[in-house]
C-alpha positions as CSV (number, residue, x, y, z in Angstrom):
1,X,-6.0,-19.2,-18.3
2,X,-3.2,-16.7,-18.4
3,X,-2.2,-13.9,-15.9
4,X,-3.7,-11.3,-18.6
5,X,-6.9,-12.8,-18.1
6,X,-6.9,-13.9,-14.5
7,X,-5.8,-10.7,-13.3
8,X,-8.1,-8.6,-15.6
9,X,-11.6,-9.5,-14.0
10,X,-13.6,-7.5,-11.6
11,X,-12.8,-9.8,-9.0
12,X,-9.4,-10.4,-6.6
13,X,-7.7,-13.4,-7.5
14,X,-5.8,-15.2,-4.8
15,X,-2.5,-17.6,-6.3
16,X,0.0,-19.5,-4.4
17,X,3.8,-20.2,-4.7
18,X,5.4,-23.2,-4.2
19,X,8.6,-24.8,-4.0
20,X,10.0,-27.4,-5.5
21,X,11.0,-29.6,-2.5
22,X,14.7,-31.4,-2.9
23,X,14.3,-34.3,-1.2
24,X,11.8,-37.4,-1.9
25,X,10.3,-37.0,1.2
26,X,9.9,-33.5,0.5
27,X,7.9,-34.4,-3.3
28,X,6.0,-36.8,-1.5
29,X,5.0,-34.4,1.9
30,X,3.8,-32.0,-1.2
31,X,2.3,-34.3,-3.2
32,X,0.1,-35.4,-0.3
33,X,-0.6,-31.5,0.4
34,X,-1.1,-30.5,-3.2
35,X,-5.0,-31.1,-2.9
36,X,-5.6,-29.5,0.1
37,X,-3.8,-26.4,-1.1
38,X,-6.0,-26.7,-3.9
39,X,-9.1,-27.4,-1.8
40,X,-8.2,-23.3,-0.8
41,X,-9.5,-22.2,-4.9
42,X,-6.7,-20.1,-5.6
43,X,-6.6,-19.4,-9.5
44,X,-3.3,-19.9,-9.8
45,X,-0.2,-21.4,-8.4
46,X,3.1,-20.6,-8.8
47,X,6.6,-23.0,-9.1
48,X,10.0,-21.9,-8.2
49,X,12.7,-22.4,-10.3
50,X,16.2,-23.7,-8.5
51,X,19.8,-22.6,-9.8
52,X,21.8,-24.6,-11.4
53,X,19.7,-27.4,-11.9
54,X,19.3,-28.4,-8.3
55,X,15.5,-28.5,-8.7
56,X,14.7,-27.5,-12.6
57,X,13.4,-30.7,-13.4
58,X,11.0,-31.0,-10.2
59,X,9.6,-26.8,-11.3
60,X,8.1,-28.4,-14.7
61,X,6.8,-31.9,-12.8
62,X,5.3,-30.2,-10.3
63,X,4.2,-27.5,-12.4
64,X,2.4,-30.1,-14.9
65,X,1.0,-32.1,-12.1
66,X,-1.0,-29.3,-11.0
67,X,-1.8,-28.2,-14.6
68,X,-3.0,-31.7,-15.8
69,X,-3.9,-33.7,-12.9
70,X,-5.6,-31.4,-10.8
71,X,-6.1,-28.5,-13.9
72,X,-5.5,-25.4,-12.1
73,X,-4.1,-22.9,-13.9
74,X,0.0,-22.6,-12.8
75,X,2.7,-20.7,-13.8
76,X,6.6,-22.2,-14.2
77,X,9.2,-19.8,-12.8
78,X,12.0,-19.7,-15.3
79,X,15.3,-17.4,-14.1
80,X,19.1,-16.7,-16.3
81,X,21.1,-18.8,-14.1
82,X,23.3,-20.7,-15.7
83,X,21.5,-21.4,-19.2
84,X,22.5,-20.3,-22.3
85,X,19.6,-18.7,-24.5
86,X,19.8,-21.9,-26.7
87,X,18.8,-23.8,-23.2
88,X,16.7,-21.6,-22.5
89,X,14.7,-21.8,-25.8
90,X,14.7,-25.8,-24.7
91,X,13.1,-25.5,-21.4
92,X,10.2,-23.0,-23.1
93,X,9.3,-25.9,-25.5
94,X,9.4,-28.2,-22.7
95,X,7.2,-25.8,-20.6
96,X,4.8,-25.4,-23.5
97,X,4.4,-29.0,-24.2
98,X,3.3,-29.7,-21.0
99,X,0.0,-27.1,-21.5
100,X,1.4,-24.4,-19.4
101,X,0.8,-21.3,-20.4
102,X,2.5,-18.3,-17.7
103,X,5.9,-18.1,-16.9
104,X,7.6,-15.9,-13.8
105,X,10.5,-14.4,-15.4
106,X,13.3,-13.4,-13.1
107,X,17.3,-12.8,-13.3
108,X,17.4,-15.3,-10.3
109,X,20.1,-15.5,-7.1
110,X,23.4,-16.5,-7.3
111,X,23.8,-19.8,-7.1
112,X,25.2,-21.5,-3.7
113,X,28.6,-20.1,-2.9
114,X,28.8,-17.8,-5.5
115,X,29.0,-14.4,-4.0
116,X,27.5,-12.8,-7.2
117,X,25.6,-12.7,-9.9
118,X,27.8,-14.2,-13.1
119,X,25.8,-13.7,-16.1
120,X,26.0,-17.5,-18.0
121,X,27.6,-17.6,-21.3
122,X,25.6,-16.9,-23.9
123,X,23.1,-16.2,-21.8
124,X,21.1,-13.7,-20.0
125,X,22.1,-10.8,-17.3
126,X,18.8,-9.2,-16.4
127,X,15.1,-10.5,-16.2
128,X,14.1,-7.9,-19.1
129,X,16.3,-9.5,-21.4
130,X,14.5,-12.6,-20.5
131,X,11.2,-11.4,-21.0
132,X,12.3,-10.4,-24.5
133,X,13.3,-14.1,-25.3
134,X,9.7,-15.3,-24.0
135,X,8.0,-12.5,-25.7
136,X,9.8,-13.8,-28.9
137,X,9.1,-17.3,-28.5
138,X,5.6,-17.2,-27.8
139,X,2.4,-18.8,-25.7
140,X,3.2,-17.1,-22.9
141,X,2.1,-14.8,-20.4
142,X,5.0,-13.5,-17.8
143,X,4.9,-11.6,-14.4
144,X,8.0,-10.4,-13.0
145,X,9.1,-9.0,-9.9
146,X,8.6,-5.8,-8.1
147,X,10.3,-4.8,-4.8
148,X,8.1,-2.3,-2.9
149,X,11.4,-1.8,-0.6
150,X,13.8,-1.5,-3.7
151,X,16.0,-4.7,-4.9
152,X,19.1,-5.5,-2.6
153,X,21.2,-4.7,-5.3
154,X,19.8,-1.7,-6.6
155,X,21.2,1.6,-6.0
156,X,18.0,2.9,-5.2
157,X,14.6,2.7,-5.8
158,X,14.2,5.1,-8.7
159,X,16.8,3.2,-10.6
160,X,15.3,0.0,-9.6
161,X,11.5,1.0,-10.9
162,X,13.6,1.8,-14.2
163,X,14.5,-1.6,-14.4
164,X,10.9,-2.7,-13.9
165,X,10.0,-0.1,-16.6
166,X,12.2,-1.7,-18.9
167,X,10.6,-5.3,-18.2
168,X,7.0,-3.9,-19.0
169,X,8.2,-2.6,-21.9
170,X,10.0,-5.7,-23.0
171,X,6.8,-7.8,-22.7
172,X,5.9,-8.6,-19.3
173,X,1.9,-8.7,-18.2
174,X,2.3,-8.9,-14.3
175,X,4.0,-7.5,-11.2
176,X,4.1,-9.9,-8.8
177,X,6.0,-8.0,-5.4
178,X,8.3,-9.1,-3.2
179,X,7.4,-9.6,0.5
180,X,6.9,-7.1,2.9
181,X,5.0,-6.2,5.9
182,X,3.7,-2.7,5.7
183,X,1.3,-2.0,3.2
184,X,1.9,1.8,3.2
185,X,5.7,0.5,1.2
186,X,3.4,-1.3,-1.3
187,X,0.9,1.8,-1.6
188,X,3.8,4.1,-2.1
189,X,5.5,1.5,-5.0
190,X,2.0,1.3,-7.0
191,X,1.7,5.5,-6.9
192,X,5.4,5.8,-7.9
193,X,4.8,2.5,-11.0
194,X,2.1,4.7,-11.8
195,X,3.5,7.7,-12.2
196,X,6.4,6.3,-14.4
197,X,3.2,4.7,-17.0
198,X,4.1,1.5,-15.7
199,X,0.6,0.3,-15.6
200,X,0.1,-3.3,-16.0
201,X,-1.6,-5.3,-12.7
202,X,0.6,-5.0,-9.7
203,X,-0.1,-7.8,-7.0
204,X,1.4,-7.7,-3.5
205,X,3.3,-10.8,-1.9
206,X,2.7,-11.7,1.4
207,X,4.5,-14.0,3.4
208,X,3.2,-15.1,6.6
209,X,5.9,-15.2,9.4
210,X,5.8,-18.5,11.5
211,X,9.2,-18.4,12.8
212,X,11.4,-15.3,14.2
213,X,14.6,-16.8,13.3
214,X,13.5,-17.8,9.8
215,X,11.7,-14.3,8.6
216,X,14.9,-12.8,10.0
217,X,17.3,-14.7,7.6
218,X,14.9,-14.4,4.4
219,X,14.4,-10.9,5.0
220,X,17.8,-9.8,5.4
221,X,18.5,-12.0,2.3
222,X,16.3,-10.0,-0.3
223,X,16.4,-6.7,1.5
224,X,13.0,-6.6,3.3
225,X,11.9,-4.6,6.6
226,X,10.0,-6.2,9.3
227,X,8.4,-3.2,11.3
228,X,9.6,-2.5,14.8
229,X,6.3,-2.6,16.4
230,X,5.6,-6.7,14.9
231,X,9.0,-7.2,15.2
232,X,8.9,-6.5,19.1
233,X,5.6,-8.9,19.8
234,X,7.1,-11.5,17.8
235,X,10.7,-11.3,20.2
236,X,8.4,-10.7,23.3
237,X,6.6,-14.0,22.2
238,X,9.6,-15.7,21.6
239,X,9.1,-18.5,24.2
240,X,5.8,-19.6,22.8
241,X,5.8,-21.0,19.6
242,X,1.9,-20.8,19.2
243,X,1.8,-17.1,20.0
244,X,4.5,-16.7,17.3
245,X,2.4,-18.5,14.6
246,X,-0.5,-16.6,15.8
247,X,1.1,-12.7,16.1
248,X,2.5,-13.7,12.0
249,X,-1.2,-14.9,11.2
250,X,-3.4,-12.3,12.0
251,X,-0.6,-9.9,11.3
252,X,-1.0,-11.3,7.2
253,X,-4.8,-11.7,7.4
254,X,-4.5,-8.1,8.6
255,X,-2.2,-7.1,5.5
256,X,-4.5,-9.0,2.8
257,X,-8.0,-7.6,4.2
258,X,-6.4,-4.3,3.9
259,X,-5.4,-5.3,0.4
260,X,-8.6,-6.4,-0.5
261,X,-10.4,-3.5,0.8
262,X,-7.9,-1.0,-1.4
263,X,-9.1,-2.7,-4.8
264,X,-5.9,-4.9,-5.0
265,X,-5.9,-7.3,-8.6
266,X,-4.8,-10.0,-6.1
267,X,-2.9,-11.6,-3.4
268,X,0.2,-13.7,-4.3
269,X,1.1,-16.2,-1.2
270,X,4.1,-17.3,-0.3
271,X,2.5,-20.6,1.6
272,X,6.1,-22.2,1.9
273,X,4.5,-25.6,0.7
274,X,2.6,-25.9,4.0
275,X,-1.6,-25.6,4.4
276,X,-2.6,-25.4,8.1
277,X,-1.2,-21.6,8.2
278,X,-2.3,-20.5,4.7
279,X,-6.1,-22.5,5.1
280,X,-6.7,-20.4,8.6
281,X,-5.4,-17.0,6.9
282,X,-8.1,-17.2,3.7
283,X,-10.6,-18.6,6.5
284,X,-10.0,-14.7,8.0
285,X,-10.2,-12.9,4.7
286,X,-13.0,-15.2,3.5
287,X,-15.6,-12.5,4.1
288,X,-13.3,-9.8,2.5
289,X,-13.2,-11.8,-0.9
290,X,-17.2,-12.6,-0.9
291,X,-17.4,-8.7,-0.8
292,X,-15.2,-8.3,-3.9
293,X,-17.0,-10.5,-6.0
């Protein structure tokens, strides 16, 4: 199925990202996780896409593998770093020969030790023109992202949901967010998407935090907030892993019931290609979802 039609029923759908890993051990540690994870029903599960070829190849294996040996639905993250649109038109037939049918489109990061974004030659600068090259090719659906706190890079918000705009516009089906740990920041970015006609499914990302040090890097990476109030019990539980784990567990089953309860399309997890944490958080909302359906 595609995002148009997951997304479009009267029901939540839960999907999952994953890494790929960039080590054997890693590929194998997944592998032997993959059906567990799956055990979970999400309708979807997501593969990012590394820079510079460090893990390209491993996005459409894995990708596949859960596509034709397991046949959930998945989507293959595809980003401009460093391909050319002729290489880029490559890895769409390669994507589409291997039955999957969504694609994540995203400008990506810098690659390591590059301080900036370079756009690749003839290639792509932005996600929107992106979107117009899948559009063009065909046999896709795309999500893209949304940043209910703005994009790190963005002067501001407004000019940021302008650059969404333009990726709707260009072809994309699906907002997938970025993480965040206050809802009220992804209730205010739906009204203000709304109010521009950007009108498409929006479906928040959450992230559970199971380490301080960890959520502290990533979030001051891509520009996220972690409230002062969580923030405090996690550094006053410091000392004890398991409270850690448990303070970031109820705090996401907390943000997804809430979710849930506000008509939400979906929940997009970023499970960090683990299970124990991610199994106990839909074990919480379980009764939330049975209401939805």
């Amino acid at each position: 199925m595609r995002f148009s039609e997951i997304y479009t029923g009267s029901s939540p759908s839960i999907s999952f990202e994953l890494f790929p890993p960039n080590t054997d051990k890693g590929i194998k540690e997944l592998e032997e996780r993959l059906p567990k994870l799956i055990s979970l029903n999400p309708s979807i599960i997501t593969v990012t896409y590394g820079a510079m070829g460090s893990t390209r190849e491993k996005t459409l294996e894995i990708a596949s593998m859960i596509r034709n040996r397991y046949g959930v639905d998945t989507a293959h993250h595809l980003t401009c770093v460093g391909s050319s649109n002729v290489e880029i038109e490559k890895i769409l037939n390669d994507i589409h020969d291997n039955g999957i049918e969504n694609i994540v489109a995203l400008r990506g990061d810098p690659p390591k030790g590059q301080a900036s974004f370079v756009k690749p030659e003839n290639g792509y600068g932005h996600a929107s023109e992106m979107v117009s090259h899948i559009v063009n090719h065909g046999g896709f659906d795309i999500a893209v992202a949304g940043y209910p706190e703005k994009h790190i890079e963005a002067i501001d918000l407004q000019s940021d949901l302008v650059n969404l705009k333009n990726k709707v516009l260009n072809g994309a089906n699906l907002i997938i967010t970025q993480l965040y740990y206050d809802n009220e920041d992804f209730y205010r970015f739906v009204s203000l998407c709304r109010s521009l006609d950007i009108n498409v499914p929006i479906v928040p990302g959450l992230m559970p935090i199971l380490n301080i040090d960890q959520i502290k890097r990533i979030t001051s990476m891509c520009g996220a907030s972690i409230p002062v109030q969580l923030l405090k019990k996690l550094e006053d539980a410091s000392s004890d892993e398991s409270k850690v784990y448990e303070i970031g567990i109820e705090h996401t089953a907390s943000q997804a019931i809430d979710l849930l309860q506000h008509g939400v399309p979906g929940i997009h997890f970023y499970v960090l290609n683990r299970y124990f944490h991610i199994a106990e958080i839909m074990d919480r909302i379980k009764p939330t979802l049975a209401m939805k359906k």
